[in-house]
C-alpha positions in Angstrom: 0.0 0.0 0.0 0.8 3.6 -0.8 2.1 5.9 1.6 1.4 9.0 -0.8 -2.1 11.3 0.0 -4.9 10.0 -1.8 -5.8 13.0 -4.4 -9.4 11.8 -5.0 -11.7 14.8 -4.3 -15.3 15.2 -4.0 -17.0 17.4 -7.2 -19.5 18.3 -4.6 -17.9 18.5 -1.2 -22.0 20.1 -0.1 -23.3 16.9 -0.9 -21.3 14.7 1.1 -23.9 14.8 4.3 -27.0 13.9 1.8 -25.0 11.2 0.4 -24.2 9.6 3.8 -27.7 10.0 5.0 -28.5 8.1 1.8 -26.2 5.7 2.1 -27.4 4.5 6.1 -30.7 4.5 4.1 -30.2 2.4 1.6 -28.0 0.2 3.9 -31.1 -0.1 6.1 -33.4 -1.2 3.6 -30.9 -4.1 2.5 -30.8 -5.1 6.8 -27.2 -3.9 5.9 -25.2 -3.4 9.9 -23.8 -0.2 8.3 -22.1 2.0 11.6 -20.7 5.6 11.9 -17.1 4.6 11.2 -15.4 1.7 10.3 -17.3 -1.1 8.8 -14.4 -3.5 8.4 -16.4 -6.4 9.7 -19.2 -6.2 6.9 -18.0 -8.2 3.9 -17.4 -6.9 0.5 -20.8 -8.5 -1.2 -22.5 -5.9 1.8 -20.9 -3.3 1.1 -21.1 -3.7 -2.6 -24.9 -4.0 -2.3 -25.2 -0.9 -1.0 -23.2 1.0 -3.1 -25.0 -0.8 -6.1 -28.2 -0.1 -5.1 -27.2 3.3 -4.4 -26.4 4.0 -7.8 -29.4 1.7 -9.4 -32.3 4.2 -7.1 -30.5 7.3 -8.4 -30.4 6.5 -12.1 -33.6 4.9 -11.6 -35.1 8.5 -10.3 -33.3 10.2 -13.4 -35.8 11.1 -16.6 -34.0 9.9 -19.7 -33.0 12.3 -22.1 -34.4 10.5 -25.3 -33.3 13.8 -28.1 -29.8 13.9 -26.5 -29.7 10.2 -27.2 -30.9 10.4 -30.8 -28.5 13.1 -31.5 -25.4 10.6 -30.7 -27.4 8.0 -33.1 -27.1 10.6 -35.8 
């Protein structure tokens, strides 16, 4: 493992309360044990699921954008 700073920064540092709230959520739903803090006991299948269905309810709540995706047809 690296002993450098990670550079990866949030494109919305606002959001990052919203997205935590949704995550305990989502983790809820799933009967996911998700705690404040480290989660190292869950196992990577649990915390995949909630990432995954993290993503899959927010594209799911997005309209599609059916003349943007004919004009990339053209």
């Amino acid at each position: 493992m690296s002993n450098t700073k990670s550079s990866n920064q949030a494109a919305v540092p606002e959001a990052k309360g919203a997205l935590d709230r949704f995550k305990f959520e989502v983790a809820n739903e799933l009967g996911v044990p998700l705690t404040d803090g480290y989660n190292g006991n869950l196992t990577s299948k649990q915390n995949g699921s909630v990432g995954g269905y993290m993503v899959k309810k927010i594209v799911s709540e997005q309209p599609l954008n059916f003349s943007f995706m004919f004009y990339i047809m053209i």
